[in-house]
C-alpha positions as CSV (number, residue, x, y, z in Angstrom):
1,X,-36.7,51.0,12.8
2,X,-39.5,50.8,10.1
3,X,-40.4,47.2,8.9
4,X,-39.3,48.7,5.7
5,X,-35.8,49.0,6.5
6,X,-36.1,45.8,8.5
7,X,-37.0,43.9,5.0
8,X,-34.7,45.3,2.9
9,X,-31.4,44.3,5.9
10,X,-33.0,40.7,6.1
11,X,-32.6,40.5,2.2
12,X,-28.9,41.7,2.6
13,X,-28.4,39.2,4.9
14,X,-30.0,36.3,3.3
15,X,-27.7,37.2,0.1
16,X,-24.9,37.5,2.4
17,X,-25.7,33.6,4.2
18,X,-25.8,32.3,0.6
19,X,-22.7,33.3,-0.6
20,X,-21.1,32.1,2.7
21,X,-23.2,28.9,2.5
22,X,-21.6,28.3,-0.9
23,X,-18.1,28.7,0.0
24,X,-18.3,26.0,2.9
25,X,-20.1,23.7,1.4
26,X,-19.0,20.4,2.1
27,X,-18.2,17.3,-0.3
28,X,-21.0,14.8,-0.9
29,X,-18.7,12.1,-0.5
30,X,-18.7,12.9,3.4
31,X,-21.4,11.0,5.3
32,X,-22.8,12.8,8.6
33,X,-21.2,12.1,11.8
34,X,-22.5,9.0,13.7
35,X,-23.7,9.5,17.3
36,X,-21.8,8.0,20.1
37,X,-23.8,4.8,21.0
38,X,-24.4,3.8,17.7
39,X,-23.1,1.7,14.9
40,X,-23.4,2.7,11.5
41,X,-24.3,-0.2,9.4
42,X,-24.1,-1.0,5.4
43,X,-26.2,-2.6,2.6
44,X,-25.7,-3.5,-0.9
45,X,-29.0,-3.8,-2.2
46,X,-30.1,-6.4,-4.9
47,X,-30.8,-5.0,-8.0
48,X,-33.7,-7.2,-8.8
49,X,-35.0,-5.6,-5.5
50,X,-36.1,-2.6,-7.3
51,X,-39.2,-2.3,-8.7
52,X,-42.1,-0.5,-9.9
53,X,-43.6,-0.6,-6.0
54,X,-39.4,-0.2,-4.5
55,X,-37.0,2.3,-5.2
56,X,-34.9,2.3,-2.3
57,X,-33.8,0.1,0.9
58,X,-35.4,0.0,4.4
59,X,-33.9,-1.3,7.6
60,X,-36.2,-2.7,10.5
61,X,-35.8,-4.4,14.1
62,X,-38.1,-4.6,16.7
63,X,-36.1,-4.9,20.1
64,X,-34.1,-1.9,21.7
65,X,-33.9,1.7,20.9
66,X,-35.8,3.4,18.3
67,X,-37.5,-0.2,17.9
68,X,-39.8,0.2,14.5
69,X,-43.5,1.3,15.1
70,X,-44.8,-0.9,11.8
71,X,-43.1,-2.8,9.2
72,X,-41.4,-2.2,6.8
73,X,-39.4,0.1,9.1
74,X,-37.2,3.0,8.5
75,X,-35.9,4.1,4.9
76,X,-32.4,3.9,4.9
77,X,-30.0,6.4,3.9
78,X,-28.8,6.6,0.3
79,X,-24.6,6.9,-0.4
80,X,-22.9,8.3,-3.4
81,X,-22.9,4.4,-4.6
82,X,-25.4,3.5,-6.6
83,X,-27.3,0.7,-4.3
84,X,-25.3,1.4,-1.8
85,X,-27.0,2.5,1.5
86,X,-26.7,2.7,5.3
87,X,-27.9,3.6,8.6
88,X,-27.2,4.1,11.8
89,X,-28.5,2.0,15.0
90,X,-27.9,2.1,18.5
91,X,-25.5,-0.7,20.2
92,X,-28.1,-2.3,22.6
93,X,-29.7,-3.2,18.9
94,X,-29.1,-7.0,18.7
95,X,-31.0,-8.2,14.9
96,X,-32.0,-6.7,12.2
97,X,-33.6,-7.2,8.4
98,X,-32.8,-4.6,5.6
99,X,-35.9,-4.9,3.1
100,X,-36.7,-2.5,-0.2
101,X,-39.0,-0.5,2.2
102,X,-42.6,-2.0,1.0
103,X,-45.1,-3.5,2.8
104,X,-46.5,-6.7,0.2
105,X,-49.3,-6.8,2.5
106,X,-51.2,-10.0,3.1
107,X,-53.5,-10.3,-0.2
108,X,-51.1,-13.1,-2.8
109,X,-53.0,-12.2,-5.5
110,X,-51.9,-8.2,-5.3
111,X,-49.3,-7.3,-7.7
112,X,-47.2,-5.6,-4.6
113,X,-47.0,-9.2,-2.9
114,X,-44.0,-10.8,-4.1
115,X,-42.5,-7.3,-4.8
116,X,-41.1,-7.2,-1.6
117,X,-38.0,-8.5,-0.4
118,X,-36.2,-8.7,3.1
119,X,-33.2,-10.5,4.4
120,X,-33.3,-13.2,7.2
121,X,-32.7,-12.1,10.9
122,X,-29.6,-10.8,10.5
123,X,-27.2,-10.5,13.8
124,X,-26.0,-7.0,14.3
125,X,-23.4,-7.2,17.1
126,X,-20.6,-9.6,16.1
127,X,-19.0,-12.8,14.9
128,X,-17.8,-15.0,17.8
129,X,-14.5,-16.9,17.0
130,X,-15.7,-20.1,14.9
131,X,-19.4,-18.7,14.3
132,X,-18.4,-17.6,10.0
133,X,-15.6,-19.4,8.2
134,X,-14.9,-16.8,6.7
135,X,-14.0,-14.8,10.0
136,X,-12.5,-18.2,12.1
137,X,-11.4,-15.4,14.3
138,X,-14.6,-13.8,15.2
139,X,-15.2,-10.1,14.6
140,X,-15.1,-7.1,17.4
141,X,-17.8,-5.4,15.8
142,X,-20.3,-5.0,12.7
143,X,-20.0,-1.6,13.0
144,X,-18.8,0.7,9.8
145,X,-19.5,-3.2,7.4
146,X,-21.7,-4.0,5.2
147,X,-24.2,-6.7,4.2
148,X,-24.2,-8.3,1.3
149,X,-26.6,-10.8,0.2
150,X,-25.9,-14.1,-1.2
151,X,-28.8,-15.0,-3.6
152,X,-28.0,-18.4,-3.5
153,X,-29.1,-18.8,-0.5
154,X,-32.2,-17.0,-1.0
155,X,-35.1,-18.6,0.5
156,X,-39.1,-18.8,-0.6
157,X,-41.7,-19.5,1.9
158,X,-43.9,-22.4,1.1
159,X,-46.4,-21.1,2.8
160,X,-46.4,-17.2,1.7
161,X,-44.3,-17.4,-1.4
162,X,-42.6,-14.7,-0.4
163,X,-38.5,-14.6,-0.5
164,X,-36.2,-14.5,2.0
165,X,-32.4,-13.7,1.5
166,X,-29.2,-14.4,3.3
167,X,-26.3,-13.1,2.9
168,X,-22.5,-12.2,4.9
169,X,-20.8,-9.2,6.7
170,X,-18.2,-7.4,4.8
171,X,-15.4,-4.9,6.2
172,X,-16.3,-1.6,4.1
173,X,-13.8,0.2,2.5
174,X,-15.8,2.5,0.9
175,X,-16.4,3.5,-2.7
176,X,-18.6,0.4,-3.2
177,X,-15.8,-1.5,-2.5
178,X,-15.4,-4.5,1.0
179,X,-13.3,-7.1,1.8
180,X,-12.9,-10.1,4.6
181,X,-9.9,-8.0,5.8
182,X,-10.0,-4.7,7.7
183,X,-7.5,-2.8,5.7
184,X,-8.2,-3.3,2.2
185,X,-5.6,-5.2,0.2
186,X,-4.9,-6.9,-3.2
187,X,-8.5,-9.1,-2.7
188,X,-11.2,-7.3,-2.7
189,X,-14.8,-6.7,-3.7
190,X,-17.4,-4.2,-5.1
191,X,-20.8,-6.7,-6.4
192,X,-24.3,-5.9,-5.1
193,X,-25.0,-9.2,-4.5
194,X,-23.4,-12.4,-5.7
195,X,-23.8,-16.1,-5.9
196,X,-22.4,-18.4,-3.4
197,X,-19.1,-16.1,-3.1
198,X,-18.1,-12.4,-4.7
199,X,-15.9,-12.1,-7.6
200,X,-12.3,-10.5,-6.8
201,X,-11.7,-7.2,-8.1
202,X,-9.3,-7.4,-11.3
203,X,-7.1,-3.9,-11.2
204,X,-6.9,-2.8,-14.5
205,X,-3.2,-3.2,-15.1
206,X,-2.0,-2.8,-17.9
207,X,0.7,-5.1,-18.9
208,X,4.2,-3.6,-20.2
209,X,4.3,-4.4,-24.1
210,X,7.0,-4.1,-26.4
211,X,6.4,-1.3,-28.7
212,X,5.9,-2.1,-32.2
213,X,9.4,-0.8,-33.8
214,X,9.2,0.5,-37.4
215,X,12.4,-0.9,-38.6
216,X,13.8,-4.8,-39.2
217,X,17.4,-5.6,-38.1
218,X,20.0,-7.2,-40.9
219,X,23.0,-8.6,-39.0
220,X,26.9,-8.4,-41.1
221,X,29.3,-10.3,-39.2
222,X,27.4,-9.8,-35.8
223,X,27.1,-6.2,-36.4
224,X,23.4,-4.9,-36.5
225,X,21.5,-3.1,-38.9
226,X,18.5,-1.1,-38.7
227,X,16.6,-1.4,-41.8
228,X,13.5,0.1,-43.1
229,X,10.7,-1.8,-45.5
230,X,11.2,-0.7,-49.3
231,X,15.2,0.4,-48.2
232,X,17.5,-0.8,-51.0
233,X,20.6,-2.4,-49.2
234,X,24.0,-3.0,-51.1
235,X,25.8,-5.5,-49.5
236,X,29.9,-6.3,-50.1
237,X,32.8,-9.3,-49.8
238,X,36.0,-7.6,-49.9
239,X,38.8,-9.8,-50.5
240,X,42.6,-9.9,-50.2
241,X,45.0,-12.6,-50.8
242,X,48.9,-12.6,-50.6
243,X,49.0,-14.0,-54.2
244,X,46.2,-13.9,-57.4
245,X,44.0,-17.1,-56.8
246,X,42.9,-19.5,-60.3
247,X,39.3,-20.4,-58.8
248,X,37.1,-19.5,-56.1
249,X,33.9,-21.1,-55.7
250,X,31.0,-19.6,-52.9
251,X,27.6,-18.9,-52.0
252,X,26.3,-16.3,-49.6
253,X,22.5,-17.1,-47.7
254,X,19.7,-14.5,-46.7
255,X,16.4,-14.3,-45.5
256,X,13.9,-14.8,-48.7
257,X,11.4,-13.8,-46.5
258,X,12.7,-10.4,-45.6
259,X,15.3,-9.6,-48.6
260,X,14.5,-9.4,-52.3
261,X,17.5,-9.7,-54.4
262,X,17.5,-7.1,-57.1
263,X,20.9,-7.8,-58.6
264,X,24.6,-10.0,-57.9
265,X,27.3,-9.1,-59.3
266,X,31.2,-9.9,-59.0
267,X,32.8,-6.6,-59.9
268,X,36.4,-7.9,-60.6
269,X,35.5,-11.0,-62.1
270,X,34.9,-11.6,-65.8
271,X,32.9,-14.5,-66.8
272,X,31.9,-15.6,-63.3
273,X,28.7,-17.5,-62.9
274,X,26.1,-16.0,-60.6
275,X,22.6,-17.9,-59.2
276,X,20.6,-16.3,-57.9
277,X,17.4,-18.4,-58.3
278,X,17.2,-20.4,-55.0
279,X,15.6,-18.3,-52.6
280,X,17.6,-17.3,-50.1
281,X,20.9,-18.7,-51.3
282,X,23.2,-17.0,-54.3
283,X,25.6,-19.6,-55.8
284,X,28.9,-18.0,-57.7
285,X,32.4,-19.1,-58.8
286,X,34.8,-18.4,-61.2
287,X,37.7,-19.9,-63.0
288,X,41.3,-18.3,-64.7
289,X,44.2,-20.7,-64.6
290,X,45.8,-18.9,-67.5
291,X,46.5,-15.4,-65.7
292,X,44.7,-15.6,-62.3
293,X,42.5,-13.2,-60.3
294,X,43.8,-10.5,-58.7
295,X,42.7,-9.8,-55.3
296,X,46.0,-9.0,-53.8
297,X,45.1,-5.0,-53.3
298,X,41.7,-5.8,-51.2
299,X,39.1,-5.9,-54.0
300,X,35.3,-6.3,-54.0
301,X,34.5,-10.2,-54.5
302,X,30.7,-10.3,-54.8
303,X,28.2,-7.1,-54.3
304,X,24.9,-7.9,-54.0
305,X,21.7,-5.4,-53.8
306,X,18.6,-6.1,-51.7
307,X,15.1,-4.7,-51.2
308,X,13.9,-4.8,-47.6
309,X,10.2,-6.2,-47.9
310,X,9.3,-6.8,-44.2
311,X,10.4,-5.9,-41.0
312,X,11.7,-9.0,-39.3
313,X,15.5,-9.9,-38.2
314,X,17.9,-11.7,-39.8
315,X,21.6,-12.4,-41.2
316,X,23.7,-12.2,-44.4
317,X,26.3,-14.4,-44.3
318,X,28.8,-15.8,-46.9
319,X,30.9,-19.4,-46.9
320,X,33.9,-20.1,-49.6
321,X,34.1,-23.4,-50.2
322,X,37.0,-23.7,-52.1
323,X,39.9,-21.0,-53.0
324,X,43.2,-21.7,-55.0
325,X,45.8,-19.8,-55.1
326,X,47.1,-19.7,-58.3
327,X,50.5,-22.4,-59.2
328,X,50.0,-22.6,-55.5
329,X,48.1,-24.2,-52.2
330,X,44.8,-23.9,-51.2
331,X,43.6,-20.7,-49.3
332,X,39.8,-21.9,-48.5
333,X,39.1,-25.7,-48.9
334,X,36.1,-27.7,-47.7
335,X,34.5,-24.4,-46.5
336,X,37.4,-24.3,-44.1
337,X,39.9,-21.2,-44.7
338,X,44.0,-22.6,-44.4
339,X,45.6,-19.7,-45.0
340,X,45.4,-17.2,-41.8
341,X,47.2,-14.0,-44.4
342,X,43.6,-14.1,-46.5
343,X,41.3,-11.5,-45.4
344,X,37.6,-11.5,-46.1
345,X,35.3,-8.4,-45.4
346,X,31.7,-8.0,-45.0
347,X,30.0,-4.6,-45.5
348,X,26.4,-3.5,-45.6
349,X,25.4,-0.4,-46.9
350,X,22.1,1.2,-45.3
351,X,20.2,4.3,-46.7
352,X,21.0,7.0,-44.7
353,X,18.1,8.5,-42.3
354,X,17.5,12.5,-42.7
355,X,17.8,14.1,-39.3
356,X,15.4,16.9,-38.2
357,X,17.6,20.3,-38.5
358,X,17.2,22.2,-35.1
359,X,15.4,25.1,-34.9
360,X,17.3,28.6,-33.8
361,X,14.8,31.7,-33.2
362,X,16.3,34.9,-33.6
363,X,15.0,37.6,-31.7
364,X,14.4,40.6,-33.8
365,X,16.2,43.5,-33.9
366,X,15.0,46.9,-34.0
367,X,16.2,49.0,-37.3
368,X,18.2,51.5,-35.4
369,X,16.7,54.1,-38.5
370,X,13.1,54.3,-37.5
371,X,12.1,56.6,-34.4
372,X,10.5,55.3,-31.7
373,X,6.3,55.3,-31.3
374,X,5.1,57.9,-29.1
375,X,3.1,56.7,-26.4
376,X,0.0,58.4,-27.2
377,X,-0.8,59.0,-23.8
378,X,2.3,61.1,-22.9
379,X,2.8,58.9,-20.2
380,X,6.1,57.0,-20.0
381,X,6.2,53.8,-19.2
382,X,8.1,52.2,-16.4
383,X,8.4,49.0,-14.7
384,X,6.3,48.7,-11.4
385,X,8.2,48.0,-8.6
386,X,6.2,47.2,-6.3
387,X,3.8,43.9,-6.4
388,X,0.7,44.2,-7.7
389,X,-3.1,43.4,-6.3
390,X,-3.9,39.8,-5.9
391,X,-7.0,39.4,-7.8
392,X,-10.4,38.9,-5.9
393,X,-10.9,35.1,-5.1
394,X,-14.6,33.7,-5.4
395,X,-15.2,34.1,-1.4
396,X,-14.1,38.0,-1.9
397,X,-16.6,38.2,-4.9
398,X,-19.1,37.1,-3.1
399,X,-18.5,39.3,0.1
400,X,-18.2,42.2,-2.1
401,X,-21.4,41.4,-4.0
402,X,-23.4,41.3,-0.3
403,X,-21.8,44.1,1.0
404,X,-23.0,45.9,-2.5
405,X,-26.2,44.8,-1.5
406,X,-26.0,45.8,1.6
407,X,-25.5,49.1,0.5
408,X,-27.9,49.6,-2.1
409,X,-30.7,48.5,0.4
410,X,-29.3,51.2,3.2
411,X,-29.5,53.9,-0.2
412,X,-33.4,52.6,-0.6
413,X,-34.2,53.2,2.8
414,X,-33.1,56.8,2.1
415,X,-35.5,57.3,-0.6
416,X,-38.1,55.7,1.3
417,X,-37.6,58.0,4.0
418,X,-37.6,61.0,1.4
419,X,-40.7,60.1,-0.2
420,X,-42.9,59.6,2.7
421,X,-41.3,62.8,4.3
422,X,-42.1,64.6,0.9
């Protein structure tokens, strides 16, 4: 086989790896798999520990496998979390110190002295029962947590000047986020470092609120009354005694705050006298000793018209004071009613809401008078019966593309071959 054709095939196949490389690629949420023997350990590092010598974390120990040549150790891994990193170390490891992977070096008066940062001697096995109040239990392992330091418990050497930071071990549940708890549950945690103890996580729950309703209520008689700001309301005592009354005297309360009244009238009383100038109260009564008023065939006693100006809920109410009957007894006295056969009547009288008229689509019909369009093609049309191809998914695209490729560099060989036959 010529080194010709040999170039052109590995081409083919390097297109073809590519395309198959793309459709199994995995998640970068998923960390690699941790070696048996080992424990995979995590750090939050400090903010602050970044700098213009430090731009990520470091991990070091000295005793047990893998023990670190020079300080400032291994670089540690980076996570999808921003500060977030980890690393993996094997089980006969018993101590180690995460640091932001510099070396300050010995000179104080270099700028990269103080840049670097490391955590005390940190034990990586586990907690025995008693040894961290916050795990009175002790812990199995530190393996799959995380440390987080404290920084107020960070230390500065008096002799160096060079900090030191302590910190605690943290169940990790991932996405930033650790706990005291193995499983994660309603306390929980996600800082980079914090100050004598981490801040809970608040959920962002939103609390059910009541939805702001565009309409007031207006209550008749303990019947409510949806009501709209600028609505005109017309509002009615019906009355009907067994005999024409001489007097009647009344007055009917409202909320001033909600209801504007635009005009009181009593419709089938002459000469009554009306008040309306209190704010929220109307004053009337009327007097005819001579010839009486008839209310005996259930009549309108006051009407009264209202302008909604707020939404807000409220009541209209009316009290009689005092009603005569006329050469007779009293029907209403002391704002008590004494006669059970008088009937009074409240009635409000809301604007009526338009309703949306539903929508009916018609199909169209055909005008049975106009010939059918030929089908230009002469071709008539029917419906397939049978199902038709699936379209090509991306991972058949991209075979199809290699094979093509494949092909095209099996049709260059050919010419090849012609041309140096030629």
């Amino acid at each position: 086989m010529s080194k010709k054709l040999m170039s052109v095939i590995l081409v083919a196949v390097l297109v073809l790896s590519m395309g198959t490389v793309a459709m199994a690629s995995v998640s970068a949420d998923e960390l690699p798999a941790k070696a048996d023997g080992y424990n995979r350990y995590y750090f939050y590092m400090p903010e602050n520990w970044l700098n213009e010598h430090a731009t990520t974390a470091g991990i070091y120990w000295w005793e047990g496998t893998d023990a670190c040549s020079s300080w400032p150790g291994y670089v540690a891994n980076p996570t999808d979390v921003e500060g977030l990193y980890y690393y993996d170390v094997n089980q006969d490891v018993t101590t180690i110190i995460w640091n932001n992977a510099i070396d300050g070096g010995t000179d104080p008066e270099a700028p990269i002295y103080t840049a670097a940062y490391q955590t005390i001697n940190i034990g990586s096995e586990y907690y025995d029962a008693g040894e961290s109040v916050n795990y009175p239990d002790g812990t199995d392992s530190f393996d799959e947590m995380i440390y987080v330091v404290d920084e107020s418990k960070t230390m500065v050497n008096d002799f160096s000047g060079k900090s030191t930071f302590a910190g605690e071990w943290f169940y990790y549940y991932g996405n930033g986020e650790y706990g005291f708890t193995p499983e994660k549950g309603d306390v929980y945690f996600n800082q980079r470092s914090y100050n004598e103890a981490p801040t809970p996580v608040e959920d962002d729950v939103t609390e059910p609120t009541t939805p702001d309703v565009e309409y007031g209520i207006v209550s008749i008689g303990g019947i409510a009354n949806e009501v709209y700001v600028g609505d005109e309301l017309t509002y009615t005592v019906n009355l009907k005694t067994p005999n024409k009354i001489e007097d009647v005297q009344a007055y009917i309360t409202y909320d001033a705050d909600m209801l504007k009244v635009v005009e009181a009238t009593t419709p089938n009383i002459y000469g009554a006298i009306v008040n309306t100038g209190e704010a929220g109260t109307i004053y009337f009564n009327a007097t005819e000793v001579n010839n009486g008023l008839d209310f005996t065939a259930d009549s309108a006693l006051v009407e009264v018209k209202f302008e909604v100006l707020a939404k807000a809920e409220s009541a209209i109410d009316i009290t009689i004071e005092e009603m005569t009957e006329r050469n007779g007894g009293s029907y209403f006295t002391d704002s008590e009613q004494v006669n059970a056969d008088v009937v009074v009547t409240e009635t409000l009288n809301v604007p009526e809401r338009p309703t949306e008229p539903e929508t009916t689509v018609t199909a169209p019909v055909e005008d049975p008078t106009k010939a059918p369009v030929a089908d230009p093609t002469g071709i008539t049309g029917t419906t397939p019966t049978e199902k038709p191809d699936t379209p090509p998914t991306g991972a058949n695209v991209a075979i199809f593309a290699a094979l093509a490729v494949v092909a095209m560099a099996a049709a260059a060989v050919v010419v090849l071959r012609k041309k140096a036959n030629a």
